[in-house]
N, C-alpha and C positions, 0 to 999 in steps of 0.2 A: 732711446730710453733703455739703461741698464735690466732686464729681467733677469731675477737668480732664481733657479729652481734646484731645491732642495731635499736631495734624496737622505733619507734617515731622518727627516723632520722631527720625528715622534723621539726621538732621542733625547737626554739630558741636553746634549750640547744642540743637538738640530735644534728644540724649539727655539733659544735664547738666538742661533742664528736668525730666523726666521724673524724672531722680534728685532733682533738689529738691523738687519734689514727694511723693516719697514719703517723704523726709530730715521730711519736716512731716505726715505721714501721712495726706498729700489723695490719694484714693484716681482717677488717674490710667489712662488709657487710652490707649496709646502705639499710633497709629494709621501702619500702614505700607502702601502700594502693595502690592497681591496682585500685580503682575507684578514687584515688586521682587528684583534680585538677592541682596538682604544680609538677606533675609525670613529664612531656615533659618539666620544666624546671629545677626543679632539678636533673635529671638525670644526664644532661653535668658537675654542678656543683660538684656531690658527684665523675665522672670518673675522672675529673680533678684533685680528690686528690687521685686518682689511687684506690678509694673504688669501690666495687661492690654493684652493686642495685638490690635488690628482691623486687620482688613482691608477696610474693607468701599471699595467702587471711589470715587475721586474724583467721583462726579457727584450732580449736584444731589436727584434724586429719590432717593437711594439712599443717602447720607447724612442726608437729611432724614428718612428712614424711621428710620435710625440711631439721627438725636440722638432723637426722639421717643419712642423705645424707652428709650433712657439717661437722657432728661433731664440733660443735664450742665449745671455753675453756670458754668462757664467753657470756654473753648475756645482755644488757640492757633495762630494759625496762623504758620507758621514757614517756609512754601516759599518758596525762590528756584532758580536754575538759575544756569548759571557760563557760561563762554563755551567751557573745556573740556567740556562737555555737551552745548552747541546745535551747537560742530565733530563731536563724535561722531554727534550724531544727525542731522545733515547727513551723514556718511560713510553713517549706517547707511538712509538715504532718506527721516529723518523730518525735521518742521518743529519748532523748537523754539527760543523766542526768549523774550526777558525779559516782551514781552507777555503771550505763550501761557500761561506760568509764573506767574511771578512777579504778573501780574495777574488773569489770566481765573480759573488756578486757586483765587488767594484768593479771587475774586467769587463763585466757586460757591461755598464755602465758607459763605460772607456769606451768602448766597441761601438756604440749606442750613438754618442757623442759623434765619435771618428766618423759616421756615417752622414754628418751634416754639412751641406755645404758652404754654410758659415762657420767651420769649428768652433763653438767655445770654450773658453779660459775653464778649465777641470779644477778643480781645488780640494786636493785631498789627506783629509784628517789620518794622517800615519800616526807616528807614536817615538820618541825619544829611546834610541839604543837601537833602531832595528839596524840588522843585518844580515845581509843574505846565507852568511854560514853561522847562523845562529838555530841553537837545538830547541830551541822553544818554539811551539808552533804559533804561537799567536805573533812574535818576530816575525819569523819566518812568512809567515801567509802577506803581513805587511810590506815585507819585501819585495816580495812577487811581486804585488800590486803596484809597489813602486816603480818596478823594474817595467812592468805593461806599461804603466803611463809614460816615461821615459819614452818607449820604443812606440810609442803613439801616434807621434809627430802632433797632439794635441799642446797649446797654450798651458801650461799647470805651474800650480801654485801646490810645493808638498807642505805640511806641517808638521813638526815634532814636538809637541807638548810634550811637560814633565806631565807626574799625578795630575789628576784632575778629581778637585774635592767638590763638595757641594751632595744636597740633597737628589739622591736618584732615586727615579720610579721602579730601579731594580736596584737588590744588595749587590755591590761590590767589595767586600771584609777588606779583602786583601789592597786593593788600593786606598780603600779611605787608610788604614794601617800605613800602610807607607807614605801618604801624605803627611799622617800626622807624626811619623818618625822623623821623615825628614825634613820637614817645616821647623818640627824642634831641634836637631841638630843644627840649619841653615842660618837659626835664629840665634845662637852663639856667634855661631861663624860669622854673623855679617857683623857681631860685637868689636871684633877684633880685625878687621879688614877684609873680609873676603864677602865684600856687595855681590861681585860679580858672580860666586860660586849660588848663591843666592836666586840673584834674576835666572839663572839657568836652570837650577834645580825645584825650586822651591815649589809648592804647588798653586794650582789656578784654579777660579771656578769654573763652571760652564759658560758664565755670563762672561767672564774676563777670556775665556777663549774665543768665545764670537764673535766678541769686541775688537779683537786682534787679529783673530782671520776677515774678519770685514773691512776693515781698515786695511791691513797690509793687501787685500785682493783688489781694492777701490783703486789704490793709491802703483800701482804694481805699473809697470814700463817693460821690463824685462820678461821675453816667452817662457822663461823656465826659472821657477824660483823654488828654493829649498830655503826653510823656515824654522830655525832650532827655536827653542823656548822661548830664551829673551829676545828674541826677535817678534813675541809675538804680545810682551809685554809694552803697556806705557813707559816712556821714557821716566828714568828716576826724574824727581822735583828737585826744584834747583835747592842753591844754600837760601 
Protein backbone atom coordinates (compact mmCIF):
# COMPACT_ATOMS: atom_id res chain seq x y z
CA UNK A 1 0.00 0.00 0.00
CA UNK A 2 1.30 3.52 -1.33
CA UNK A 3 1.86 5.75 2.13
CA UNK A 4 2.72 9.58 1.37
CA UNK A 5 3.70 11.59 4.12
CA UNK A 6 3.54 15.06 3.82
CA UNK A 7 5.70 17.60 5.17
CA UNK A 8 4.40 21.40 4.86
CA UNK A 9 0.64 19.93 4.99
CA UNK A 10 -0.59 23.19 6.44
CA UNK A 11 0.43 24.86 3.37
CA UNK A 12 -1.94 26.34 0.52
CA UNK A 13 -0.68 23.59 -1.68
CA UNK A 14 0.15 20.82 1.16
CA UNK A 15 -3.50 20.76 2.20
CA UNK A 16 -4.99 20.20 -1.41
CA UNK A 17 -2.05 17.49 -1.72
CA UNK A 18 -3.17 15.73 1.20
CA UNK A 19 -6.90 15.88 -0.10
CA UNK A 20 -5.69 14.45 -3.39
CA UNK A 21 -4.32 11.91 -1.83
CA UNK A 22 -6.85 10.72 -0.07
CA UNK A 23 -9.44 11.67 -3.14
CA UNK A 24 -7.09 8.26 -4.54
CA UNK A 25 -7.16 6.40 -1.43
CA UNK A 26 -3.22 6.71 -0.69
CA UNK A 27 -3.26 6.42 2.69
CA UNK A 28 -1.47 9.87 3.65
CA UNK A 29 0.12 11.44 6.70
CA UNK A 30 -0.25 15.12 7.04
CA UNK A 31 2.73 16.08 8.92
CA UNK A 32 2.54 19.47 10.96
CA UNK A 33 5.15 21.54 13.43
CA UNK A 34 4.26 20.57 17.17
CA UNK A 35 4.86 24.21 17.98
CA UNK A 36 2.61 25.22 15.13
CA UNK A 37 -0.24 27.63 15.65
CA UNK A 38 -3.01 26.19 13.29
CA UNK A 39 -2.14 22.56 15.03
CA UNK A 40 -5.73 22.42 17.16
CA UNK A 41 -7.34 23.53 13.92
CA UNK A 42 -6.11 21.65 11.36
CA UNK A 43 -6.00 18.74 13.01
CA UNK A 44 -10.16 18.00 12.62
CA UNK A 45 -9.62 19.23 9.02
CA UNK A 46 -6.67 16.82 7.84
CA UNK A 47 -8.96 13.54 10.04
CA UNK A 48 -11.84 14.54 8.28
CA UNK A 49 -10.32 13.51 5.10
CA UNK A 50 -9.36 10.20 6.97
CA UNK A 51 -5.42 11.60 6.79
CA UNK A 52 -3.12 11.15 9.83
CA UNK A 53 -1.43 14.01 11.67
CA UNK A 54 2.19 13.87 12.93
CA UNK A 55 3.89 15.76 14.62
CA UNK A 56 6.97 14.50 15.15
CA UNK A 57 9.83 17.78 15.45
CA UNK A 58 11.53 18.77 12.06
CA UNK A 59 15.04 17.11 12.71
CA UNK A 60 16.98 14.83 11.19
CA UNK A 61 17.20 12.09 14.00
CA UNK A 62 13.64 12.24 14.84
CA UNK A 63 12.20 12.06 11.66
CA UNK A 64 14.50 9.46 10.63
CA UNK A 65 13.14 7.42 13.65
CA UNK A 66 9.81 8.48 11.99
CA UNK A 67 10.08 7.29 8.53
CA UNK A 68 11.59 4.08 9.68
CA UNK A 69 8.71 3.24 11.77
CA UNK A 70 6.22 4.30 8.75
CA UNK A 71 8.13 3.14 5.95
CA UNK A 72 6.47 5.45 3.61
CA UNK A 73 6.67 4.97 -0.49
CA UNK A 74 6.76 8.52 -0.99
CA UNK A 75 7.37 11.84 0.83
CA UNK A 76 6.68 15.44 0.00
CA UNK A 77 8.23 18.13 0.86
CA UNK A 78 6.44 21.19 0.51
CA UNK A 79 8.41 24.04 2.89
CA UNK A 80 9.02 27.49 2.06
CA UNK A 81 8.79 30.78 4.29
CA UNK A 82 7.57 34.17 2.74
CA UNK A 83 9.27 37.39 3.58
CA UNK A 84 6.07 38.17 5.63
CA UNK A 85 7.30 35.44 8.07
CA UNK A 86 11.14 36.12 8.09
CA UNK A 87 9.84 40.21 8.94
CA UNK A 88 7.73 38.65 11.77
CA UNK A 89 10.31 36.47 13.00
CA UNK A 90 12.81 39.25 12.79
CA UNK A 91 10.30 41.36 15.12
CA UNK A 92 9.70 38.30 17.33
CA UNK A 93 13.96 37.88 17.76
CA UNK A 94 14.29 34.95 15.49
CA UNK A 95 16.47 34.37 12.28
CA UNK A 96 14.49 33.13 9.62
CA UNK A 97 15.56 33.38 5.99
CA UNK A 98 14.86 31.39 2.51
CA UNK A 99 18.18 29.62 3.36
CA UNK A 100 17.24 28.45 6.92
CA UNK A 101 13.77 27.29 5.34
CA UNK A 102 13.32 26.77 2.34
CA UNK A 103 16.75 24.90 2.05
CA UNK A 104 18.35 23.60 5.37
CA UNK A 105 14.89 22.50 6.23
CA UNK A 106 14.31 20.46 2.99
CA UNK A 107 18.06 18.93 3.54
CA UNK A 108 17.10 17.52 6.82
CA UNK A 109 14.17 16.20 5.33
CA UNK A 110 16.55 14.56 2.42
CA UNK A 111 18.95 13.47 5.14
CA UNK A 112 15.81 12.03 7.19
CA UNK A 113 14.75 10.11 4.17
CA UNK A 114 18.47 8.98 3.07
CA UNK A 115 18.55 7.16 6.50
CA UNK A 116 15.90 4.58 5.67
CA UNK A 117 16.37 1.55 4.50
CA UNK A 118 13.77 1.39 2.11
CA UNK A 119 14.46 4.83 0.55
CA UNK A 120 11.58 6.71 -0.66
CA UNK A 121 10.51 8.37 -3.92
CA UNK A 122 11.37 12.49 -2.36
CA UNK A 123 9.14 14.91 -4.34
CA UNK A 124 10.03 18.24 -4.09
CA UNK A 125 8.11 21.45 -4.69
CA UNK A 126 10.95 23.87 -6.28
CA UNK A 127 9.85 26.77 -8.36
CA UNK A 128 10.17 27.72 -12.26
CA UNK A 129 13.54 29.80 -13.09
CA UNK A 130 15.67 28.38 -10.26
CA UNK A 131 19.23 28.58 -10.68
CA UNK A 132 22.24 27.96 -9.00
CA UNK A 133 23.88 31.36 -10.01
CA UNK A 134 20.96 33.28 -9.47
CA UNK A 135 21.15 36.51 -6.94
CA UNK A 136 17.91 36.15 -5.57
CA UNK A 137 17.82 34.27 -2.45
CA UNK A 138 14.79 32.47 -2.57
CA UNK A 139 16.34 30.99 -6.18
CA UNK A 140 19.15 30.45 -4.92
CA UNK A 141 18.13 28.41 -1.56
CA UNK A 142 15.95 26.30 -4.13
CA UNK A 143 18.81 25.35 -5.80
CA UNK A 144 20.69 24.11 -3.10
CA UNK A 145 17.91 22.05 -2.22
CA UNK A 146 17.84 20.65 -5.51
CA UNK A 147 21.37 20.23 -5.75
CA UNK A 148 21.11 17.93 -2.03
CA UNK A 149 18.43 15.96 -3.47
CA UNK A 150 20.29 15.18 -6.77
CA UNK A 151 23.49 14.16 -4.71
CA UNK A 152 21.04 12.07 -2.40
CA UNK A 153 21.01 8.97 -4.24
CA UNK A 154 17.22 9.25 -3.07
CA UNK A 155 14.22 8.33 -5.79
CA UNK A 156 12.86 12.23 -6.52
CA UNK A 157 10.44 13.75 -8.33
CA UNK A 158 11.58 17.73 -8.76
CA UNK A 159 8.68 20.35 -9.64
CA UNK A 160 8.75 23.63 -11.29
CA UNK A 161 5.54 25.47 -11.27
CA UNK A 162 4.80 28.92 -12.81
CA UNK A 163 2.71 31.44 -10.27
CA UNK A 164 0.56 29.67 -8.19
CA UNK A 165 -2.80 31.68 -7.62
CA UNK A 166 -5.54 30.96 -5.51
CA UNK A 167 -6.81 31.94 -2.08
CA UNK A 168 -3.80 31.70 0.82
CA UNK A 169 -3.90 31.66 4.47
CA UNK A 170 -0.91 34.02 4.11
CA UNK A 171 -0.58 37.40 1.71
CA UNK A 172 1.50 36.86 -1.15
CA UNK A 173 1.12 40.69 -3.24
CA UNK A 174 3.77 40.10 -5.31
CA UNK A 175 2.76 36.71 -6.77
CA UNK A 176 -0.95 36.94 -6.93
CA UNK A 177 0.48 40.28 -9.06
CA UNK A 178 2.23 38.26 -11.31
CA UNK A 179 -0.20 35.63 -11.83
CA UNK A 180 -2.44 38.05 -12.79
CA UNK A 181 -0.12 40.02 -15.19
CA UNK A 182 0.73 37.09 -16.81
CA UNK A 183 -2.36 35.09 -17.20
CA UNK A 184 -3.50 38.45 -18.97
CA UNK A 185 -0.74 38.80 -21.15
CA UNK A 186 -0.73 34.50 -21.89
CA UNK A 187 -4.46 35.05 -22.59
CA UNK A 188 -3.63 37.17 -25.82
CA UNK A 189 -0.91 35.10 -26.72
CA UNK A 190 -2.71 31.78 -26.83
CA UNK A 191 -5.22 34.27 -29.25
CA UNK A 192 -2.77 34.17 -31.71
CA UNK A 193 -0.90 30.85 -31.60
CA UNK A 194 1.18 30.48 -28.74
CA UNK A 195 -0.88 27.56 -26.47
CA UNK A 196 2.28 26.22 -25.65
CA UNK A 197 4.00 29.65 -24.12
CA UNK A 198 0.63 29.48 -22.25
CA UNK A 199 0.64 25.70 -20.63
CA UNK A 200 4.18 26.82 -19.36
CA UNK A 201 3.72 30.05 -18.03
CA UNK A 202 0.36 30.52 -17.18
CA UNK A 203 -0.74 30.30 -13.58
CA UNK A 204 -2.08 27.31 -11.49
CA UNK A 205 -4.01 26.77 -8.46
CA UNK A 206 -3.13 25.01 -5.40
CA UNK A 207 -5.60 22.40 -6.31
CA UNK A 208 -4.37 22.04 -9.91
CA UNK A 209 -0.86 21.70 -8.66
CA UNK A 210 -1.63 18.69 -6.28
CA UNK A 211 -3.43 17.29 -8.96
CA UNK A 212 -0.48 17.19 -11.03
CA UNK A 213 2.16 16.32 -8.57
CA UNK A 214 -0.05 13.38 -7.59
CA UNK A 215 -0.56 12.01 -10.77
CA UNK A 216 2.74 12.48 -12.29
CA UNK A 217 4.39 10.87 -8.82
CA UNK A 218 1.62 7.73 -9.06
CA UNK A 219 2.25 7.27 -12.51
CA UNK A 220 6.31 8.02 -12.39
CA UNK A 221 8.82 4.76 -13.63
CA UNK A 222 11.88 6.79 -13.89
CA UNK A 223 14.22 7.35 -10.38
CA UNK A 224 14.90 10.83 -11.26
CA UNK A 225 12.39 13.11 -12.67
CA UNK A 226 12.51 16.94 -13.24
CA UNK A 227 8.94 18.46 -13.94
CA UNK A 228 8.55 21.95 -15.68
CA UNK A 229 4.96 23.51 -15.54
CA UNK A 230 3.22 21.90 -18.33
CA UNK A 231 4.29 18.93 -17.42
CA UNK A 232 2.38 19.35 -14.42
CA UNK A 233 -0.67 20.43 -16.21
CA UNK A 234 -3.78 18.11 -17.86
CA UNK A 235 -3.28 17.44 -21.23
CA UNK A 236 -5.09 20.31 -23.55
CA UNK A 237 -8.84 18.82 -24.72
CA UNK A 238 -9.21 17.45 -27.85
CA UNK A 239 -10.91 19.42 -30.98
Amino acid sequence: MTLAFVVGATGYTGRSVVAVLREREVRAVAHVRPDSPRLSALTPHFEALGAEVDTTPLERRALAERFERLQPTLVFSLLGTTKARMAAARRDGRSESYESVDFALTNTVIEACGACRVPPRFVYLSAMGVRADSTNPYYRARAHAEEALRASGLPYLIARPSFISGDRAESRPLELWGARVSDAALSVAGWVGAGRLRRRYASMTGRQLAEGLVAAVMSAVEPALVLEAEQLRPPPAGP
